[in-house]
C-alpha positions, 0 to 999 in steps of 0.5 A: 898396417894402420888401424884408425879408431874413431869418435863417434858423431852421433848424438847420444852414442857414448860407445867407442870401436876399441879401448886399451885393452884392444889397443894392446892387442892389435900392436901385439898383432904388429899393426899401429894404431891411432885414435880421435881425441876424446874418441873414449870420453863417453865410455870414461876412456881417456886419451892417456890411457889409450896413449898408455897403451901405445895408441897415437893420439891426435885429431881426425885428419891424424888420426884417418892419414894413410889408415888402412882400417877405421873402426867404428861403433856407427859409420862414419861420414865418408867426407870425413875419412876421405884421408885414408889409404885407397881401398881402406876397411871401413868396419862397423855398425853401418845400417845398410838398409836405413843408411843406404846412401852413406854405402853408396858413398862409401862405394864411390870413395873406394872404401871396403865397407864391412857390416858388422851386423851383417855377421852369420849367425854360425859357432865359430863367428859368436865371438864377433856377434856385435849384435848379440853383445849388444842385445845383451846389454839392452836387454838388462838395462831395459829392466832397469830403465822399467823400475827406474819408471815404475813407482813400485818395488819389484820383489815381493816384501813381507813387512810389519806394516803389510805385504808388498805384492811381486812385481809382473814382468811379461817380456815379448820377444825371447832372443838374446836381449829378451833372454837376458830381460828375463835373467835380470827381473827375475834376479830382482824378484818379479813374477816373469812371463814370456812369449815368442813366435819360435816355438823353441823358446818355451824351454829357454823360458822355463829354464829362467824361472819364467812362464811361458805364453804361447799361441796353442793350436795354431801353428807358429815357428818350431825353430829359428828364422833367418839367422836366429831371427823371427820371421813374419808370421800368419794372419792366423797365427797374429790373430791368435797371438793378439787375443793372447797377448790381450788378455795376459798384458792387461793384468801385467805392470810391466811389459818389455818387447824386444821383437826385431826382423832386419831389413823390415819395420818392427813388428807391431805386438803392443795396440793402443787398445792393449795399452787401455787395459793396462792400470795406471802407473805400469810400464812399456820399455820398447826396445824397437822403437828405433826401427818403428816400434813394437807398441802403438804411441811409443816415441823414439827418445822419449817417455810418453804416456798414454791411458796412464801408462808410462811408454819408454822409448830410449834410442840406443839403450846398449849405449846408456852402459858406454863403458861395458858396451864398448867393452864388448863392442871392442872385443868382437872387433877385434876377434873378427880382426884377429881371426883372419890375420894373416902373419905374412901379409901383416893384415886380414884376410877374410874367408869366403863365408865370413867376408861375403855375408858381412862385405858390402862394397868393393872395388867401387861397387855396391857387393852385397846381394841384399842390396842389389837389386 
């Protein structure tokens, strides 16, 4: 059994599918492993460290021979991996929805594609949660990437010369990265508040410290979505929320949204008519604007500003932390891994549950029922 870790392609993704640690770990399980040269340059793994650890160093085309798994943060272009054993696992972050012409390739090729953003949502599959691990990361970078923008301190300062006032934070989407949001700018002594469709989240809020906004008298979710995920919500209730929402931001100075629903553009919280009421010099960190944005004017890769307010808008935040995403990104590869290997067969066999909610190709076909149809 030959697991293949690959560079990423990608621009701006610093992340790599496996580090030493992984590495060790799956030789333990019996298998070999090779990785792409410089496949951990961007995460400050060196291709000795992964060699230290009983990895095979070499090019691509080395690197994918005979694999019968490749490991990856993002997919990878099936052209490039047209090397590998028939019928060979490809597992990683592969996009179904945006990225549907690469699944089909992958099906005509005769790979296996796994989803790992696909992963249930369920206790025992916490561990693989790539986007849980992720999210988390984000979450905290984006407080960080808020004060790096904003030109005042946080914590409120009592000082000789005068008081500094606490910064306001209103984070907008309460999951694993908004929950994180509110950890990490409360840590830097902001006055936090938040807000989410599920009705649930309010004691999450509380339990943090931070304050919690919510639509009264009109009904919203009272637990979770799909998967932990929100859903679309009324008319009624999005009309409710607007007129909240308008009336809280415009006394904030910074404000994170993190609301996603998969398989859909990201809701639209923030107008540009909010943004208007905002003073001069606050900031927006939207962490959905690479699936369209939760706020109006937010640029993908860019920090724009508009009625002076600065709009952040970084693609693929969990990736400004390479070292610590990959770390984690590593991990739950190889619990998902290790979880179904098989000691007899010498490789992974996955269960019906797990295998059918994350397998998107096999035996030449498109499986997955999201994407049929």
């Amino acid at each position: 059994m030959k697991i293949a870790v690959l560079k990423e392609q990608n621009a701006g993704e610093g992340r790599v599918a496996a580090t030493p640690e992984t590495v060790k770990k799956f030789i333990a399980l019996g298998a070999s492993v090779a990785v792409e040269t410089g496949a951990g340059a961007l995460a400050a793994i060196s291709d000795a460290q992964f060699g230290d650890a009983g990895a095979a160093v070499g090019d691509r085309a080395a690197t994918v021979a005979g694999a019968d798994i490749l490991l990856g943060v993002q997919g990878p272009d099936p052209a490039s991996i047209t090397g590998a054993a028939p019928g060979a696992w490809v597992v990683a972050s592969l996009s179904p929805f945006a990225e549907r012409a690469r699944v089909d390739a992958y099906a005509a090729a005769g790979f296996e594609a796994l989803a790992m953003e696909f992963m249930p949502r369920i206790t025992r599959a916490q561990s693989m949660d790539i986007l849980s691990s992720q999210a988390n990361l984000a979450g905290y970078k984006a407080v960080l990437d808020a004060a790096a923008e904003y030109g005042r301190a946080f914590p409120m300062m009592m000082t000789a010369a005068g008081t500094v006032s606490a910064a306001r934070v209103f984070i907008m989407g309460v999951g694993v990265a908004g929950l994180q949001a509110i950890a990490t700018a409360r840590r830097l002594g902001a006055q936090v508040s938040a807000t989410d469709v599920r009705a649930a989240t309010k004691e999450q809020i509380m339990s943090l410290g931070a304050k919690p906004i919510f639509v009264e008298n009109v009904k919203g979710i009272e637990g979770e979505g799909t998967g932990g995920y929100a859903t679309e919500m009324s008319a009624e209730y999005q009309a409710a929320q607007a007129e909240l929402v308008s009336s809280h931001i415009a006394k904030q100075d910074i404000v994170i949204t993190t609301a996603l629903i998969p398989g859909r553009p990201a809701p639209r919280l923030i107008s540009d008519a909010q943004i208007a009421t905002m003073r001069p010099g606050s900031v927006i960190v939207d962490l959905a604007v690479e699936s369209g944005g939760n706020v109006e004017g937010s640029v993908a890769g860019e920090v724009v500003e508009v009625h002076g307010v600065r709009i952040v808008g970084h693609r693929n935040v969990a990736s400004r932390l390479s070292a610590d995403a990959s770390a984690l990104f590593a991990r739950n590869l190889f619990n998902f891994l290790s979880t179904f290997w098989d000691k007899d067969a010498g490789k992974p066999v996955l269960d019906e549950e797990i295998g059918t909610a994350v397998r998107l190709t096999q035996g030449g076909k498109v499986v997955h029922e999201r994407l049929l149809g």
